[in-house]
C-alpha positions as MATLAB code, in Angstrom:
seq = 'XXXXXXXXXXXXXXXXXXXXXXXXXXXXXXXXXXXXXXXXXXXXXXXXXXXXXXXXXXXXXXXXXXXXXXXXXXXXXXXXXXXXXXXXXXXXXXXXXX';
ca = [
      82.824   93.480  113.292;
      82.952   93.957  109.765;
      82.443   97.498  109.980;
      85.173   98.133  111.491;
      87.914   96.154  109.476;
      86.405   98.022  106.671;
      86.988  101.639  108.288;
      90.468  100.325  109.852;
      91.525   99.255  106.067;
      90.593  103.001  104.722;
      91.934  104.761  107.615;
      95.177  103.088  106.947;
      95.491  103.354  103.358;
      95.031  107.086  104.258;
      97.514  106.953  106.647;
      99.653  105.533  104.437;
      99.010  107.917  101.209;
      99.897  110.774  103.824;
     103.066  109.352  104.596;
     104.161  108.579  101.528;
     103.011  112.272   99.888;
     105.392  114.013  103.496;
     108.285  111.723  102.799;
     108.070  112.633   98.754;
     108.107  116.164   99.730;
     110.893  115.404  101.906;
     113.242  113.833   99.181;
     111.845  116.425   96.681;
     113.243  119.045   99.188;
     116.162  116.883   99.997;
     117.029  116.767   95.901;
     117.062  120.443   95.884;
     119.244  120.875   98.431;
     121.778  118.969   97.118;
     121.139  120.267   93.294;
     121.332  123.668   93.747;
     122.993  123.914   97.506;
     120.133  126.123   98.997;
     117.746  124.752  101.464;
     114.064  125.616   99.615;
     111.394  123.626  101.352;
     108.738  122.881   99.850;
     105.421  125.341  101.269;
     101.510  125.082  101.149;
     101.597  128.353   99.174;
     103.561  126.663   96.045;
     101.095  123.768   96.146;
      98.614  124.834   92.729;
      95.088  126.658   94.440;
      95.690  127.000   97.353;
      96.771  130.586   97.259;
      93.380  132.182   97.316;
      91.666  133.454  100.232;
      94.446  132.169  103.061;
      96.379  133.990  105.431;
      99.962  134.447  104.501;
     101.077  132.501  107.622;
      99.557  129.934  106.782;
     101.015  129.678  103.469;
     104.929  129.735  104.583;
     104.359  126.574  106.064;
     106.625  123.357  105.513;
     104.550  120.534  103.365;
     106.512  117.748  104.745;
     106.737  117.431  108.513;
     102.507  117.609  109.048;
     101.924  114.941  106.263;
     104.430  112.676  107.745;
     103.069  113.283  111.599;
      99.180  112.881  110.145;
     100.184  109.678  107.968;
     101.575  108.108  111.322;
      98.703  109.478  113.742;
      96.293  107.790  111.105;
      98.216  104.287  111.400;
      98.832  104.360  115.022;
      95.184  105.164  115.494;
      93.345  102.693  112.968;
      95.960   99.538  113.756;
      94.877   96.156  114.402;
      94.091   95.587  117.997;
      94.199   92.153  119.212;
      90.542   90.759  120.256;
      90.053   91.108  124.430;
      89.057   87.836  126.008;
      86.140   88.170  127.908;
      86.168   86.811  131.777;
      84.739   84.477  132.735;
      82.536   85.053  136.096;
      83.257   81.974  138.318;
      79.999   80.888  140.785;
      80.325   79.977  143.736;
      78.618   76.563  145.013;
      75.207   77.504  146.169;
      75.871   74.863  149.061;
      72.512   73.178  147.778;
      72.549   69.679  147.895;
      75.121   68.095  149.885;
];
């Protein structure tokens, strides 16, 4: 049982750190916008190393939108789910003594 508060806690906070990091991107993309009046989204290629040895395509993508969907996969997935009660198996009377 405690296992698995402890991986549910870490899972979150991951999920969480995700979220935040795609919404940051978001405003950071947002501020642009409305500095300079040109949409520039923010890509994996202008994150710092991750230039070398990936395919182009890959590097045009949008930062934002895949943090944000991983952050709330991660704290959909690792929530708190509320303990199932266990049935209880009723016996019939064995018609023993009567």
């Amino acid at each position: 049982m405690i296992g698995y508060a402890a991986a549910m806690i870490i899972c979150r906070i991951f999920g969480w750190i995700l979220l935040v990091a795609g919404f940051s991107a978001l405003l950071r993309d947002g501020l642009v916008w409305f500095d300079t009046g040109r949409w520039v989204p923010l890509a994996i290629g202008d994150l710092r190393g991750w230039s070398a040895g990936v395919p182009e395509l890959v590097l045009m993508f949008w930062v934002a939108p895949p943090l944000i969907v991983l952050g709330a996969v991660a704290l959909v997935l690792c929530r708190r789910r509320p303990e199932r009660r266990r049935r209880r198996v009723r016996r019939r009377p064995s018609g023993g003594l009567r």
